[in-house]
OpenMM code with the backbone's topology and positions (N, CA, C; nanometers):
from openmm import Vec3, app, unit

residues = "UNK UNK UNK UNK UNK UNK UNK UNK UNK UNK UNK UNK UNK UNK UNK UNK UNK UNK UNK UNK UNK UNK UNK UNK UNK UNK UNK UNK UNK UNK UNK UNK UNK UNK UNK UNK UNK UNK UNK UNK UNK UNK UNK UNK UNK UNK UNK UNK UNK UNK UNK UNK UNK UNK UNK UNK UNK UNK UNK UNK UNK UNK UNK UNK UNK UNK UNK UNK UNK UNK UNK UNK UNK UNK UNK UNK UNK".split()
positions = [
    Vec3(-1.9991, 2.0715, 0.8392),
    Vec3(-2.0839, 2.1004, 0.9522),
    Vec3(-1.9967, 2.1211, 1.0756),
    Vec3(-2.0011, 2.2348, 1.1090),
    Vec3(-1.9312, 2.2655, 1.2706),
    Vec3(-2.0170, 2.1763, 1.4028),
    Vec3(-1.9469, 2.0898, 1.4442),
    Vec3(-1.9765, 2.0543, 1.5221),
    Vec3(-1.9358, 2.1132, 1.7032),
    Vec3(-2.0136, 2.1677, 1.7526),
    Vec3(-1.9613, 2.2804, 1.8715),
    Vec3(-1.9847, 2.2113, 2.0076),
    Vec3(-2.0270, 2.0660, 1.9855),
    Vec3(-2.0233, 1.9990, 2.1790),
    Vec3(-2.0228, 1.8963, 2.1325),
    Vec3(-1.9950, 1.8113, 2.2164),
    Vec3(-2.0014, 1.6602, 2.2280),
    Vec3(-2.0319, 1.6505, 2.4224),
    Vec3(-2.1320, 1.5405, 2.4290),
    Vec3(-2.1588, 1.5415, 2.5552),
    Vec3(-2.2585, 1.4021, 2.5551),
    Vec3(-2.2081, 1.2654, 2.6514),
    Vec3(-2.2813, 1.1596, 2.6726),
    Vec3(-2.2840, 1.0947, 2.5559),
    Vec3(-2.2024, 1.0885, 2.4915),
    Vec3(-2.2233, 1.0790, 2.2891),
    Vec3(-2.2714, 1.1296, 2.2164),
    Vec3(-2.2842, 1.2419, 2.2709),
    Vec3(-2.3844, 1.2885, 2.1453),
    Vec3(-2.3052, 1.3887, 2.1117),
    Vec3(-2.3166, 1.4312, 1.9633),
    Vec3(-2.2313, 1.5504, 1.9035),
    Vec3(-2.3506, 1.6568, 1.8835),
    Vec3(-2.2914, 1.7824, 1.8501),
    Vec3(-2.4159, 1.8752, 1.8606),
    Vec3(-2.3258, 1.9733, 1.7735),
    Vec3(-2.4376, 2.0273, 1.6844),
    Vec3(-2.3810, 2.1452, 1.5978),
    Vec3(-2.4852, 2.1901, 1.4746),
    Vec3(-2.4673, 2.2339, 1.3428),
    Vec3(-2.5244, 2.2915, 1.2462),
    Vec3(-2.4655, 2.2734, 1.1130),
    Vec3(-2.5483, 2.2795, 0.9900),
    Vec3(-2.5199, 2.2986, 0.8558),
    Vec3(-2.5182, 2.4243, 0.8018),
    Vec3(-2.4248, 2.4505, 0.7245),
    Vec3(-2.4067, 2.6014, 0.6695),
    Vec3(-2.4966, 2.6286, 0.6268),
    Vec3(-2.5279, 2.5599, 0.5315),
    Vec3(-2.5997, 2.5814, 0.4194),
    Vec3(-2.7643, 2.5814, 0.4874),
    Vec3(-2.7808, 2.5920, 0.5980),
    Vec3(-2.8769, 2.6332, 0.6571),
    Vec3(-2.9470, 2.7929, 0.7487),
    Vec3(-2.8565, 2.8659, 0.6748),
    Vec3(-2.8405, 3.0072, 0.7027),
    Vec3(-2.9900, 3.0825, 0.7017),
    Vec3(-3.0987, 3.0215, 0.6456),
    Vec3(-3.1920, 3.0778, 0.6327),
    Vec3(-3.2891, 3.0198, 0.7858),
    Vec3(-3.2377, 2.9621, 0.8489),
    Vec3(-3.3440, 2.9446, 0.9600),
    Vec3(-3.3567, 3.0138, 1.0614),
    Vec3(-3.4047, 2.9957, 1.1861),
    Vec3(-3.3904, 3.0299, 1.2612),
    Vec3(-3.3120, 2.9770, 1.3995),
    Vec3(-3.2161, 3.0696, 1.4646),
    Vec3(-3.1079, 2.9246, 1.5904),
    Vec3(-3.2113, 2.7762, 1.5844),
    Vec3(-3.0972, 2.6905, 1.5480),
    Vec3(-3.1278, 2.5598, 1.5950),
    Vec3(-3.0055, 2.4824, 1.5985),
    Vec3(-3.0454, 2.3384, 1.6628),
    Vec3(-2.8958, 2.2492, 1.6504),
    Vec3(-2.9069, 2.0940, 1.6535),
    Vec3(-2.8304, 2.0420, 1.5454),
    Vec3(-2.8444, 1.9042, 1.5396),
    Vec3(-2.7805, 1.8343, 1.6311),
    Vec3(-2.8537, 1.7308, 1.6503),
    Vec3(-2.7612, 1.6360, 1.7150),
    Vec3(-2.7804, 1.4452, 1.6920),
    Vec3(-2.6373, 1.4475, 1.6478),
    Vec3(-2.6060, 1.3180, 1.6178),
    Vec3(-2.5688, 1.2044, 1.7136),
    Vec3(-2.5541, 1.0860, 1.6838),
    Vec3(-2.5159, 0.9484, 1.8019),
    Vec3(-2.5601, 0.8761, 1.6803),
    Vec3(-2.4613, 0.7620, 1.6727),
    Vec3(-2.4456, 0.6848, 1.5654),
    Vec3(-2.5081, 0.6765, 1.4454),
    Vec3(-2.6424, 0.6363, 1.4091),
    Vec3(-2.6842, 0.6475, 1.3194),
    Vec3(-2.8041, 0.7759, 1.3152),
    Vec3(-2.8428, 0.8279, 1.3998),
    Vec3(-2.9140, 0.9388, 1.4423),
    Vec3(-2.9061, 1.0198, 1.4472),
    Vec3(-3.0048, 1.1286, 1.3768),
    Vec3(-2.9673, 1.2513, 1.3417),
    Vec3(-3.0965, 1.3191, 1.3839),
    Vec3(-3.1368, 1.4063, 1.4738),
    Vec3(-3.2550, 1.4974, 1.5492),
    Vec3(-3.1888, 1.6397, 1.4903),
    Vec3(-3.3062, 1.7335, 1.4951),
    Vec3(-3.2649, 1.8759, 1.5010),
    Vec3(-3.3895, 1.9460, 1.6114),
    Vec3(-3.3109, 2.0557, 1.6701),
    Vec3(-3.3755, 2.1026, 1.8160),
    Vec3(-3.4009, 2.2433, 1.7488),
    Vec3(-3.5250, 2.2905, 1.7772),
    Vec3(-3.5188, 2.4976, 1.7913),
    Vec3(-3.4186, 2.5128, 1.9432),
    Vec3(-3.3974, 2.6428, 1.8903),
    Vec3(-3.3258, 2.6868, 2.0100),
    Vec3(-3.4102, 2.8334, 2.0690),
    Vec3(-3.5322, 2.8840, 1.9902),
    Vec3(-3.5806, 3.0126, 2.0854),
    Vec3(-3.7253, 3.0003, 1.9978),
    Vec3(-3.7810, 2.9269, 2.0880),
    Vec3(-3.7835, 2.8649, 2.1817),
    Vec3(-3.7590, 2.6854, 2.1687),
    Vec3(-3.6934, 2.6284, 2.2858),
    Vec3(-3.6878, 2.5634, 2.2517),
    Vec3(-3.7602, 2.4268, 2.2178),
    Vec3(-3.7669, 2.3433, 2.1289),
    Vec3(-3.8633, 2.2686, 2.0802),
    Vec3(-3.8412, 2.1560, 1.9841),
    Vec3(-3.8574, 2.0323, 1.9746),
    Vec3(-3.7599, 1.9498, 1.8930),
    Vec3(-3.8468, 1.9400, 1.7393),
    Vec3(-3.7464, 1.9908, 1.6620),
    Vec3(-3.7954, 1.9562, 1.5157),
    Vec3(-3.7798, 1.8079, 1.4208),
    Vec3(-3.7184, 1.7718, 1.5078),
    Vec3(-3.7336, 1.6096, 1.3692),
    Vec3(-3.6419, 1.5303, 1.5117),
    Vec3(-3.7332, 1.4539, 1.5594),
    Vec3(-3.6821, 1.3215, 1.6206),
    Vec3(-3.6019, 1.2462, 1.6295),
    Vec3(-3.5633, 1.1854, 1.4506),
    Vec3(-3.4357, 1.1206, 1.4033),
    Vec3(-3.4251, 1.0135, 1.4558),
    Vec3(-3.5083, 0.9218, 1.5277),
    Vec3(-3.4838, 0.7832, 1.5149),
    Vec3(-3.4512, 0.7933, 1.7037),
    Vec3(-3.4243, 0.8848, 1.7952),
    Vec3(-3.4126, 0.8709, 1.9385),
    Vec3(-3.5178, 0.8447, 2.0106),
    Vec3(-3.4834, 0.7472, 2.0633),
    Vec3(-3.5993, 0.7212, 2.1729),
    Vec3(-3.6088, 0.8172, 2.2919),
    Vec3(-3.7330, 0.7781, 2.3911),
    Vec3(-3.7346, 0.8932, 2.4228),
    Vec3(-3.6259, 0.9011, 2.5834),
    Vec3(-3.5540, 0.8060, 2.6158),
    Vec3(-3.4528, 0.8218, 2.7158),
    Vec3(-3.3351, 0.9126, 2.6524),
    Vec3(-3.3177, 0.8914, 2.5410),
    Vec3(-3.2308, 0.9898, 2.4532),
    Vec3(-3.2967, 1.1069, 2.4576),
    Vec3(-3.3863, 1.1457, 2.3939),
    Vec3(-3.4170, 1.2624, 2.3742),
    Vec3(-3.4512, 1.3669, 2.5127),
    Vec3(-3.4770, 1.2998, 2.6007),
    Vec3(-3.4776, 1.3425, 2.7187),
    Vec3(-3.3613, 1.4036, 2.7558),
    Vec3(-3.2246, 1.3173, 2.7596),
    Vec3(-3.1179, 1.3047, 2.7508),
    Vec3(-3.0533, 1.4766, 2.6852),
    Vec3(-3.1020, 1.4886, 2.5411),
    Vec3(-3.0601, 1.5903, 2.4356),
    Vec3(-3.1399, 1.7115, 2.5147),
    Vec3(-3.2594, 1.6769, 2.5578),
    Vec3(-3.3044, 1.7906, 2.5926),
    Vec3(-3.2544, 1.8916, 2.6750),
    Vec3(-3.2114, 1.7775, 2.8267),
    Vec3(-3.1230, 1.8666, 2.8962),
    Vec3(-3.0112, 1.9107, 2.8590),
    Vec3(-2.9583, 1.8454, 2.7932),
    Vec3(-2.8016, 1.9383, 2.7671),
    Vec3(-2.8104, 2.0569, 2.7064),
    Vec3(-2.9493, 2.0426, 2.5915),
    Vec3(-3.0098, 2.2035, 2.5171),
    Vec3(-3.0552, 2.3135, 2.6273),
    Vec3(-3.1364, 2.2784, 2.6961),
    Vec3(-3.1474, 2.3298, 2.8057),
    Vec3(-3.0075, 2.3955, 2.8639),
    Vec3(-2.9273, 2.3305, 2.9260),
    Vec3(-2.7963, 2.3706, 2.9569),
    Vec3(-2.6494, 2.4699, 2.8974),
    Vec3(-2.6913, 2.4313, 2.7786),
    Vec3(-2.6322, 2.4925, 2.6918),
    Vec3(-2.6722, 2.5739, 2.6349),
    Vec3(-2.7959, 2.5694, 2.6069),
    Vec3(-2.8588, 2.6776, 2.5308),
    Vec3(-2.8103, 2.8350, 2.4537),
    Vec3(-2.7221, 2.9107, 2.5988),
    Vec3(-2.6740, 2.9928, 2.5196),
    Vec3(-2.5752, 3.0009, 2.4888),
    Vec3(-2.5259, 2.9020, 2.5105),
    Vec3(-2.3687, 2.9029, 2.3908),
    Vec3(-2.3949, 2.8203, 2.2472),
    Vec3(-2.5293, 2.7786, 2.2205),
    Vec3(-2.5099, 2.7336, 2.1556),
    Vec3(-2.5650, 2.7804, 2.0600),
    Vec3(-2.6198, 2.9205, 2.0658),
    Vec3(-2.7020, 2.9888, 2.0028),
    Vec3(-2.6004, 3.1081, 1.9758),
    Vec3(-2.5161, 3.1380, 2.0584),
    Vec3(-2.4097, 3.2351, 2.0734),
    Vec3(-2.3394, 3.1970, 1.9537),
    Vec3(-2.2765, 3.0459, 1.9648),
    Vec3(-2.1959, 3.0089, 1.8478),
    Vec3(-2.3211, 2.9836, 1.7233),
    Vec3(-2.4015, 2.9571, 1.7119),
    Vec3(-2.4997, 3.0101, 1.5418),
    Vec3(-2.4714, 3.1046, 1.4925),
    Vec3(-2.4807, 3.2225, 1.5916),
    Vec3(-2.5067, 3.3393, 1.5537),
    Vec3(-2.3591, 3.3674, 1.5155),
    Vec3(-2.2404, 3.3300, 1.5718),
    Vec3(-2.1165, 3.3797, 1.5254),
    Vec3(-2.0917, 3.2577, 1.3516),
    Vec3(-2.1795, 3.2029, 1.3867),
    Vec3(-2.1157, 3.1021, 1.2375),
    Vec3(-2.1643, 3.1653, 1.1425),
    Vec3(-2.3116, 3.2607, 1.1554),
    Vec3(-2.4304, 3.2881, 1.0146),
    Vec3(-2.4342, 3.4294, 1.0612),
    Vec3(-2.3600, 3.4969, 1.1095),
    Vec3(-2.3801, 3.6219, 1.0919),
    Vec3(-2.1970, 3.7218, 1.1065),
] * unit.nanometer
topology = app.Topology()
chain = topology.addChain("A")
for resn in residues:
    res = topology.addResidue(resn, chain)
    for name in ("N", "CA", "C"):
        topology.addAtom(name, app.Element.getBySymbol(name[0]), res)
């Protein structure tokens, strides 16, 4: 799994073997694992973050957004 940010602890990135979706990006912190859409954006699986965290994940998706969709698209296409 390419992991493409780290920010506040949290790591952020994708599974290969997930080529059939549409942009999205996981993000991990210790035992926690969430996955975000990226167009639009929207959180697909929670993963155990509360919601000061996820708040947290949101903005940086927000922020990042298009690089982080930039780098999907260069990993799966």
């Amino acid at each position: 799994m390419p992991t493409i940010w780290h920010e506040q602890g949290f790591a952020f990135g994708f599974f290969s073997a997930d080529r059939n979706e549409p942009p999205y990006i996981h993000v991990f912190k210790e035992d926690k694992q969430a996955k975000w859409w990226l167009d639009p954006i929207a959180e697909a699986r929670r993963g155990g973050f509360n919601e000061s965290d996820r708040s947290k994940v949101r903005r940086i998706i927000v922020a990042q957004r298009e690089f982080f969709i930039s780098r999907w698209r260069q990993h799966f296409h």
